[in-house]
Z-matrix of the N, CA and C atoms (Angstrom, degrees):
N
C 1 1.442
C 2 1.525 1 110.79
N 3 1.331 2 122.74 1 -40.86
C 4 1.530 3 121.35 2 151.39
C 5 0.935 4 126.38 3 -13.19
N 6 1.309 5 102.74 4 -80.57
C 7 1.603 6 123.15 5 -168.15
C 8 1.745 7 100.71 6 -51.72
N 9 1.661 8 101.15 7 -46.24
C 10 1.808 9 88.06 8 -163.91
C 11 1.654 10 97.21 9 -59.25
N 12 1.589 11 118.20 10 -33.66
C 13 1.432 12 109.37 11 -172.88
C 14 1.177 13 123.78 12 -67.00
N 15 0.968 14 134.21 13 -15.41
C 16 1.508 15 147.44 14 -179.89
C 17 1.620 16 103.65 15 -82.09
N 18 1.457 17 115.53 16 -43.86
C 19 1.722 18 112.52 17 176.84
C 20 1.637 19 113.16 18 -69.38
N 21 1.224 20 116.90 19 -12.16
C 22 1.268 21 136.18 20 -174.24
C 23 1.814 22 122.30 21 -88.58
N 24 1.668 23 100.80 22 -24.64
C 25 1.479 24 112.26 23 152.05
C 26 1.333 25 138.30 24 -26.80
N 27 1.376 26 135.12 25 106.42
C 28 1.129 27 126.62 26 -151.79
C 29 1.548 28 135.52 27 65.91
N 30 1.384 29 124.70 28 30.17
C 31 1.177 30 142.02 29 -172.31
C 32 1.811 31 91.87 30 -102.27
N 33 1.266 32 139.32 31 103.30
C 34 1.294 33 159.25 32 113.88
C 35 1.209 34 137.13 33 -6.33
N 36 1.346 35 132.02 34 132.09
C 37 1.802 36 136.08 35 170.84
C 38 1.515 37 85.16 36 -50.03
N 39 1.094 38 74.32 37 157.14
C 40 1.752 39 98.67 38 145.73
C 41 1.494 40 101.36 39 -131.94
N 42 1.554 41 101.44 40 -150.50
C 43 1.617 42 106.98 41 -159.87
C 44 1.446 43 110.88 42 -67.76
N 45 1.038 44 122.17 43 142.44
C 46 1.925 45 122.49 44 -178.75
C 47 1.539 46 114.91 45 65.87
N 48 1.477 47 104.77 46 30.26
C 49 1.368 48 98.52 47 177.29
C 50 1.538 49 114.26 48 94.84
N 51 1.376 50 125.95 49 -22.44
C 52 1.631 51 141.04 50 -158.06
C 53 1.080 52 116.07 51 -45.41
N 54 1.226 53 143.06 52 148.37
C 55 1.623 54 132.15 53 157.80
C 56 1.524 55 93.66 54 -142.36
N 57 1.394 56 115.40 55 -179.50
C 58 1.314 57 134.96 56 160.24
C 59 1.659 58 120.03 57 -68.03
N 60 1.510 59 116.93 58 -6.17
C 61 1.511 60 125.20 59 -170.12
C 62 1.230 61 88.01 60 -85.70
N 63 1.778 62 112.40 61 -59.99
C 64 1.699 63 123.62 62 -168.23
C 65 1.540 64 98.58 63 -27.02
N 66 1.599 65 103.85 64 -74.09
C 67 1.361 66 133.83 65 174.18
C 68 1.528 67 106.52 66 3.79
N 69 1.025 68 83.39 67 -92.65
C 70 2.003 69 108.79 68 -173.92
C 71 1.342 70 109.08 69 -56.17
N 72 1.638 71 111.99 70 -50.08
C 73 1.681 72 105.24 71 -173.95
C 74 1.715 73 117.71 72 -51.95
N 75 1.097 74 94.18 73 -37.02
C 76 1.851 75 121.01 74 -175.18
C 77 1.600 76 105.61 75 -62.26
N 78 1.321 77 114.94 76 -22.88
C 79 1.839 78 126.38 77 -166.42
C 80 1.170 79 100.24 78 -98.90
N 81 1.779 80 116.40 79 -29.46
C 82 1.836 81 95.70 80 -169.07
C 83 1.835 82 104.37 81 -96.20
N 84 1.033 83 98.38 82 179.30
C 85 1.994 84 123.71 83 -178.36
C 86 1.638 85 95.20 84 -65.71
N 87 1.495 86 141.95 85 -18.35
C 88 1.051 87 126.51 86 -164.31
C 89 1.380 88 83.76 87 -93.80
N 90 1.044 89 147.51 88 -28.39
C 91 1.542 90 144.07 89 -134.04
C 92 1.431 91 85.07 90 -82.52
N 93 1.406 92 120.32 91 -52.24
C 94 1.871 93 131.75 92 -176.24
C 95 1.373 94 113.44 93 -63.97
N 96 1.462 95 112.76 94 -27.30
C 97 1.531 96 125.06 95 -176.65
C 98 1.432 97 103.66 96 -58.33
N 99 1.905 98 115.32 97 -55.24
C 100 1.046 99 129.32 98 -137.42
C 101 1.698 100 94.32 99 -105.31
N 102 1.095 101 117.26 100 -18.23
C 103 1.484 102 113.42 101 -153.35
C 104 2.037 103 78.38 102 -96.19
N 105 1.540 104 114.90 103 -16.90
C 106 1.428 105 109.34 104 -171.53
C 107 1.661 106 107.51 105 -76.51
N 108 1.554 107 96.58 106 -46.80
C 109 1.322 108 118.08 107 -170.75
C 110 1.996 109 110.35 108 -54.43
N 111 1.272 110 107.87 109 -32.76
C 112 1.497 111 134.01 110 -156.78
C 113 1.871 112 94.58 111 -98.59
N 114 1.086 113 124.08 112 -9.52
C 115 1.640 114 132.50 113 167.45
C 116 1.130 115 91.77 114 111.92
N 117 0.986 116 143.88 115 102.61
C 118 1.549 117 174.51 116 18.47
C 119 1.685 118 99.86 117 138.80
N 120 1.576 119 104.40 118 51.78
C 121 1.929 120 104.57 119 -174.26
C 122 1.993 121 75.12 120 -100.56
N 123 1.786 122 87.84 121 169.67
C 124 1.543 123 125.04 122 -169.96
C 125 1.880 124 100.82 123 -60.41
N 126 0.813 125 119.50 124 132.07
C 127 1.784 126 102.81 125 -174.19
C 128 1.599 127 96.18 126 -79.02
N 129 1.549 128 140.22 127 3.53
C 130 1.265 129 122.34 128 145.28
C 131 1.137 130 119.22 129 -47.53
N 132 1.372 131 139.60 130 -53.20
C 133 1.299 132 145.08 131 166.63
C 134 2.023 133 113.52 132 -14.44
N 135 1.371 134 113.43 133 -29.36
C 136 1.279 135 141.97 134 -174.42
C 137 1.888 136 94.12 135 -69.02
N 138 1.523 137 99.71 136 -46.20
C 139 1.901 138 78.19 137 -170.45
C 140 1.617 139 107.02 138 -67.96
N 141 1.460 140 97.52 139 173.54
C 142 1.576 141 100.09 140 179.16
C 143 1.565 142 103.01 141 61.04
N 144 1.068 143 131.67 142 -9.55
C 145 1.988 144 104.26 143 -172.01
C 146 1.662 145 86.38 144 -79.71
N 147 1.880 146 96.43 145 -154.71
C 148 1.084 147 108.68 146 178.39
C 149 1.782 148 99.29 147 -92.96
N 150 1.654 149 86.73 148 154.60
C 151 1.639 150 103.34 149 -150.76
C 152 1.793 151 92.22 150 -120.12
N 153 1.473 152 130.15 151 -4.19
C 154 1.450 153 111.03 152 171.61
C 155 1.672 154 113.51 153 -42.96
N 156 0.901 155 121.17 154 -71.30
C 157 1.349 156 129.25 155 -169.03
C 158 1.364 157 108.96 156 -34.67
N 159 1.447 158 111.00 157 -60.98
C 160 1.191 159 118.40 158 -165.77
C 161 1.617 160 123.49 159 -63.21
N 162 1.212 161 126.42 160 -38.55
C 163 1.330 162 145.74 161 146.59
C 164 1.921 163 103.89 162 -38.50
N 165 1.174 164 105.54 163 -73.42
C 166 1.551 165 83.86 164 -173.68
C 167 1.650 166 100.44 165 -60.52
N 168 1.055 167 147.32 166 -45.77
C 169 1.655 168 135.14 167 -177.71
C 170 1.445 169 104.09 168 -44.11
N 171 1.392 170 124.29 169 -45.59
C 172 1.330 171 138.52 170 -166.73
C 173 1.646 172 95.51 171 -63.05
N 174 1.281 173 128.48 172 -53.98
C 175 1.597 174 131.98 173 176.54
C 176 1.325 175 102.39 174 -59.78
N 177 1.559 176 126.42 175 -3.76
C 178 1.690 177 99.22 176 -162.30
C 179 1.716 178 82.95 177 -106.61
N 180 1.033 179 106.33 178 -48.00
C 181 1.834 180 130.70 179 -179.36
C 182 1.547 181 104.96 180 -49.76
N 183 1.468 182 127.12 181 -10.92
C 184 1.287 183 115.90 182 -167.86
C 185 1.566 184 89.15 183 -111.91
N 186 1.323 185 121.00 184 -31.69
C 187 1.855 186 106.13 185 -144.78
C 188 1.631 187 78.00 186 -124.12
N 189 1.253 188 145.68 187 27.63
C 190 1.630 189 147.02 188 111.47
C 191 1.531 190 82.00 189 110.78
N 192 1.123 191 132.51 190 15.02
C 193 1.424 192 119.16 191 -177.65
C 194 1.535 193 135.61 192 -67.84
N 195 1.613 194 125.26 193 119.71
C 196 1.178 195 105.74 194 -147.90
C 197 1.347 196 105.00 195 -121.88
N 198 1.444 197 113.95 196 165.10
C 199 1.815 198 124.43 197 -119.03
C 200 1.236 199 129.94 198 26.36
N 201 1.369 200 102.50 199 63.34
C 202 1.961 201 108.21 200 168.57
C 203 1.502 202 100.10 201 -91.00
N 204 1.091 203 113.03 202 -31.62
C 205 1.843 204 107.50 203 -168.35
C 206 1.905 205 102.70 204 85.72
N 207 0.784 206 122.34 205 177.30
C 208 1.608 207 129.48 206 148.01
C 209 1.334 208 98.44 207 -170.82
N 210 1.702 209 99.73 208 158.18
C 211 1.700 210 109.94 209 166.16
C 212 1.755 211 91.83 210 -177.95
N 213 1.080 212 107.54 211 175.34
C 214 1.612 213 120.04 212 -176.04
C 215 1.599 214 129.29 213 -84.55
N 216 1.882 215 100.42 214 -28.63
C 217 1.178 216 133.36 215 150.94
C 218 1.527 217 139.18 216 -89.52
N 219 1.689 218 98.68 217 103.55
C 220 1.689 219 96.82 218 -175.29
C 221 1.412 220 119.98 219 -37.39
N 222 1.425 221 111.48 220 -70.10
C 223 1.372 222 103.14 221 166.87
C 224 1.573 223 156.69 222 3.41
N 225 1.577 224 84.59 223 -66.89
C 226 1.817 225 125.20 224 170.42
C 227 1.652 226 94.35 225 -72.53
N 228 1.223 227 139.64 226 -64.44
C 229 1.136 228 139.49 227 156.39
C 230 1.557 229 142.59 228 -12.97
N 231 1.395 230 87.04 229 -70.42
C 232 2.055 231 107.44 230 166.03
C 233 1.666 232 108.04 231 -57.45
N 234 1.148 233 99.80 232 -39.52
C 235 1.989 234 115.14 233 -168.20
C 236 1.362 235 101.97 234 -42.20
N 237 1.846 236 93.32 235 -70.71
C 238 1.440 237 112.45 236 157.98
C 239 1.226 238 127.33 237 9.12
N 240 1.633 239 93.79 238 -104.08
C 241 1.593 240 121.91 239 159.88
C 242 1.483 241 117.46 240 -11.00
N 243 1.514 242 113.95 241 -59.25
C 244 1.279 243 132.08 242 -175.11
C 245 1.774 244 115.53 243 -54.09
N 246 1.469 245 84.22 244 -51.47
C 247 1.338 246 101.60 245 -160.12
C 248 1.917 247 115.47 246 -60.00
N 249 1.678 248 85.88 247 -40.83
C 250 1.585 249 94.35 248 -176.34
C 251 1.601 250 110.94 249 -80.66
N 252 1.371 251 124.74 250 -0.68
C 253 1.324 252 123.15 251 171.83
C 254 2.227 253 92.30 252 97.86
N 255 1.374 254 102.03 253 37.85
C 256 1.809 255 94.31 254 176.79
C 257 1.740 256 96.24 255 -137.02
N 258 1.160 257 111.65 256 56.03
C 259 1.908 258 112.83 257 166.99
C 260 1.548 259 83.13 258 -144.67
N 261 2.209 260 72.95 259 144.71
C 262 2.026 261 71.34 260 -175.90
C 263 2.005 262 61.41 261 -164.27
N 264 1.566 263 91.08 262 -171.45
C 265 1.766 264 103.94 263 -176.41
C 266 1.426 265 104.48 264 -121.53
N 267 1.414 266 122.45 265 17.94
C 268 1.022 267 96.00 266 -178.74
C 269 2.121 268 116.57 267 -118.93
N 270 1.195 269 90.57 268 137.36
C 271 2.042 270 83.54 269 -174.65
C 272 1.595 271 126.69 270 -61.46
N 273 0.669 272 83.75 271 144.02
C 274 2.049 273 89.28 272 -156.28
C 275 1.507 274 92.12 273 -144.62
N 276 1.520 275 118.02 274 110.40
C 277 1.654 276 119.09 275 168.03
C 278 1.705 277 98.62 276 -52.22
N 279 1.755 278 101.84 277 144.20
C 280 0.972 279 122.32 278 -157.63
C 281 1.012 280 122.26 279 55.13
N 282 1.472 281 131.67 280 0.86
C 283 2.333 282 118.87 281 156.87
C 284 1.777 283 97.59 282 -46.16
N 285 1.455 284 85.80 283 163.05
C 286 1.641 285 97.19 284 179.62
C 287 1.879 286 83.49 285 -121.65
N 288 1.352 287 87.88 286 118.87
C 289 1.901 288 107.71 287 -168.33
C 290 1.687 289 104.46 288 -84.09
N 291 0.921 290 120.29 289 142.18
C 292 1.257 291 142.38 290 153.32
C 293 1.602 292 136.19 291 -77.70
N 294 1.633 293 137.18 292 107.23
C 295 1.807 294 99.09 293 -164.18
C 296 2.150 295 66.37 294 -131.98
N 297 1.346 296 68.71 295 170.49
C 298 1.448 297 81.08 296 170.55
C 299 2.011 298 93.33 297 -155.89
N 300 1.490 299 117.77 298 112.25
C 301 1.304 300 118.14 299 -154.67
C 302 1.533 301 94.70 300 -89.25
N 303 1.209 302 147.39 301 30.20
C 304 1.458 303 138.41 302 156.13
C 305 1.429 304 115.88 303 -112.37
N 306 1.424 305 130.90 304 -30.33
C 307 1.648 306 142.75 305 165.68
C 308 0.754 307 134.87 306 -124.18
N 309 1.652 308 115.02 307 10.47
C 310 1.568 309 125.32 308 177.39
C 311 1.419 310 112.73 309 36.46
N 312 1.223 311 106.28 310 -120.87
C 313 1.950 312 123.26 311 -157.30
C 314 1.502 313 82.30 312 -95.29
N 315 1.706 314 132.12 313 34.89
C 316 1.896 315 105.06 314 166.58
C 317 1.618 316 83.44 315 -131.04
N 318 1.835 317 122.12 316 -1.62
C 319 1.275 318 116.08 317 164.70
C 320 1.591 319 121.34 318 -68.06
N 321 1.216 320 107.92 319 136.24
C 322 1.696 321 108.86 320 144.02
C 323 1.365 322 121.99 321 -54.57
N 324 1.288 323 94.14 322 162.88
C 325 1.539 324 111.79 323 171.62
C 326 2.042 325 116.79 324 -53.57
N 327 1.438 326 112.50 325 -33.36
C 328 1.312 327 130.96 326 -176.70
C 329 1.886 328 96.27 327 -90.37
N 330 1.050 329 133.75 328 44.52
C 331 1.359 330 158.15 329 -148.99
C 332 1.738 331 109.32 330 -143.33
N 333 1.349 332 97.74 331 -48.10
C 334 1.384 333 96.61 332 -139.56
C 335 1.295 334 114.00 333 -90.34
N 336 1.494 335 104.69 334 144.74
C 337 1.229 336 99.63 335 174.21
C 338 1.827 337 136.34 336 -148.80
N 339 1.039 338 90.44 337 54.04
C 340 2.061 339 111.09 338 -179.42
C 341 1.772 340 92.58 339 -175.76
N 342 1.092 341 107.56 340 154.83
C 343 1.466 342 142.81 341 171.10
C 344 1.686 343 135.98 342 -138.56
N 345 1.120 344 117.41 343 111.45
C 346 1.295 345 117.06 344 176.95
C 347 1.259 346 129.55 345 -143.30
N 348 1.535 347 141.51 346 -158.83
C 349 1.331 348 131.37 347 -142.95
C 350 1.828 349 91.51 348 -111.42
N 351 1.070 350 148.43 349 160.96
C 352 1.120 351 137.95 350 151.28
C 353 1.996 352 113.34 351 -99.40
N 354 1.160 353 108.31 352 116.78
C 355 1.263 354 127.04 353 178.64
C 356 1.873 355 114.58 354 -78.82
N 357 1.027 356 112.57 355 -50.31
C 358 1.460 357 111.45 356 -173.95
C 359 1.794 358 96.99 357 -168.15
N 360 1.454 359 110.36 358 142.33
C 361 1.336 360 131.42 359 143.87
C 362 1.313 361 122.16 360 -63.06
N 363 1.345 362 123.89 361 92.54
C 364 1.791 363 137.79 362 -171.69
C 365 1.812 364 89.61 363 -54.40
N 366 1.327 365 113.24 364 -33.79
C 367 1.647 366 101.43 365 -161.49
C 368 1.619 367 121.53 366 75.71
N 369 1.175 368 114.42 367 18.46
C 370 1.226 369 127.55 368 175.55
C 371 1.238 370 125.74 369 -150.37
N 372 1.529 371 123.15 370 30.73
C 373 1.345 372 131.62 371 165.46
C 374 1.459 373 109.33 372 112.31
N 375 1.466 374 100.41 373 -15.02
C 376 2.021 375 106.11 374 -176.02
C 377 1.349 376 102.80 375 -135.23
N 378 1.721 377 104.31 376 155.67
C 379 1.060 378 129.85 377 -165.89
C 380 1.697 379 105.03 378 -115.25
N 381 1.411 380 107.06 379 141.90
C 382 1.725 381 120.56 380 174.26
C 383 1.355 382 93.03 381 -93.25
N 384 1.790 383 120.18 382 125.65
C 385 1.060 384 142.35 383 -175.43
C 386 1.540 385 129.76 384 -129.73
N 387 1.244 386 110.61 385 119.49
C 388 1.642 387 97.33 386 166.76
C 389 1.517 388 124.82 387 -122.36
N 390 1.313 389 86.02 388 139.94
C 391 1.953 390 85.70 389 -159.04
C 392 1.610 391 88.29 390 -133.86
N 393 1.286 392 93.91 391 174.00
C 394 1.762 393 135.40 392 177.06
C 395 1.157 394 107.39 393 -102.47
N 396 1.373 395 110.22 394 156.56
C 397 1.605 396 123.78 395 173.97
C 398 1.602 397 95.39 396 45.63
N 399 0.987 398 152.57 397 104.85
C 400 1.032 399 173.76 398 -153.80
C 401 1.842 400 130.19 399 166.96
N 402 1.619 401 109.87 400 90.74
C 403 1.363 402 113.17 401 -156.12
C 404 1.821 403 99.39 402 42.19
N 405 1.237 404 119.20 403 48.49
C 406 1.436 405 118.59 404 156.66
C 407 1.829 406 113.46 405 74.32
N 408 1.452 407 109.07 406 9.12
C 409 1.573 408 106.10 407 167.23
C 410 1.379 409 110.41 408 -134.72
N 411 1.003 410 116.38 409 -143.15
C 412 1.838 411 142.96 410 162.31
C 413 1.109 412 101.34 411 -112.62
N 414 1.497 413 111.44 412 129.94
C 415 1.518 414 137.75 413 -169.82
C 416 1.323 415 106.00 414 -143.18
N 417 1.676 416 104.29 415 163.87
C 418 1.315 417 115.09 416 -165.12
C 419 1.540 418 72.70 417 -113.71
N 420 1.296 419 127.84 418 -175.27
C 421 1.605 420 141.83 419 171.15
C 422 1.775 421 111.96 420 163.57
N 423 1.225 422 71.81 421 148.00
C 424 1.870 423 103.16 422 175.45
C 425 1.200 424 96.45 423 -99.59
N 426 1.577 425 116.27 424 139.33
C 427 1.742 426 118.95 425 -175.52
C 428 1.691 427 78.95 426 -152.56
N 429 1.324 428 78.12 427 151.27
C 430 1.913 429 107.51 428 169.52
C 431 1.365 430 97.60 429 -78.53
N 432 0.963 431 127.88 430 138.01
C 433 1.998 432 145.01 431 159.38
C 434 1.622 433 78.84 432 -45.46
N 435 1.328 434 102.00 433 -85.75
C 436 1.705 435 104.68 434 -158.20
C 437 1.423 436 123.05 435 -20.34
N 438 1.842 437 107.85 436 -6.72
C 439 1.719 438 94.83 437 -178.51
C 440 1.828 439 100.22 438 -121.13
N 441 1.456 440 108.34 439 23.45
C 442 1.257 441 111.66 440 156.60
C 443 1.327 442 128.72 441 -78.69
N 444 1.619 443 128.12 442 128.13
C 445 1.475 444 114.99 443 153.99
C 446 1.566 445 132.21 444 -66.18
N 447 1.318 446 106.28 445 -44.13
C 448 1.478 447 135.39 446 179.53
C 449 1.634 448 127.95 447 -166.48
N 450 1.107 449 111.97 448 173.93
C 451 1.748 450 136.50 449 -179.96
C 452 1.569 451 95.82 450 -106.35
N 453 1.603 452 106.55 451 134.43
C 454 1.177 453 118.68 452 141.73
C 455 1.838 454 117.80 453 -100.24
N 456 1.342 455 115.34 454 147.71
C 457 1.634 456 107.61 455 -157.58
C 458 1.730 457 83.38 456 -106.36
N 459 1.033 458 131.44 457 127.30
C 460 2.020 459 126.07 458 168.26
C 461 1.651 460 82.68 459 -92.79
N 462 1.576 461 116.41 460 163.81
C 463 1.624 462 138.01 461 175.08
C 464 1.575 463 99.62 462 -88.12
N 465 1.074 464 120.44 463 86.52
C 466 1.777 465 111.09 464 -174.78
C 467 1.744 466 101.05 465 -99.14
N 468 1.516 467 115.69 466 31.62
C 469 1.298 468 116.61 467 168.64
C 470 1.435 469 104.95 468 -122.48
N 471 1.868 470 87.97 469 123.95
C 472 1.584 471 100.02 470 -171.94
C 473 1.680 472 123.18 471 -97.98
């Protein structure tokens, strides 16, 4: 799942916000699940929003990886995580990261707000990251731990 995130670097809006995540998220059965669950708006409503979430679901949905969860909302997402016994604090290349940029690691899960891939443990307080929606593309980034809430763990043993 790395690797696909790393080929995915520099991938751009287009017009109205658009990407290829919108795209796909909008095509599958969860898109209706979630857009029902979330008060029952058109899952068009999905293009143009914010697209972190959806991009990492899009990495889990492409490279068959199983217990990633997906949804459009971090939140709804992390819960997830929680729920099935896969949130924990610790960085693990390939966790699907949690930040929430006003309380970091003293936020809850109902906090949060960006999501991305975890690339490597720097070993010095920051994490190598690749995320979505980020100044409007796919980015690589260095993040402080301190603005993490939690790890989601995906089963990447096949």
């Amino acid at each position: 799942m790395i690797k696909l995130a790393q080929q995915q670097v520099g991938v751009h809006e287009g017009k109205g916000g658009q990407t290829k995540y919108h795209k796909w998220y909008v095509s599958t059965p969860q898109a209706k699940a979630t857009a029902k669950r979330d008060g029952g708006f058109s899952v068009k409503e999905y293009n143009g929003a914010q697209w972190c979430n959806m991009f990492v679901s899009w990495l889990g949905a492409q490279t068959g990886v199983k217990n990633m969860g997906w949804d459009a909302y971090t939140v709804q997402h992390a819960s997830w995580f929680k729920q099935t016994d896969r949130w924990g604090h610790k960085a693990k290349p390939g966790a699907v990261v949690f930040f929430d940029w006003q309380d970091g690691s003293k936020a809850g899960i109902g906090d949060i707000d960006h999501v991305g891939i975890v690339v490597k443990d720097n070993g010095d307080g920051s994490i190598t990251t690749i995320e979505g929606n980020t100044e409007n593309a796919v980015k690589k980034k260095v993040r402080e731990k301190s603005q993490v809430v939690g790890y989601g763990y995906p089963d990447y043993a096949r």
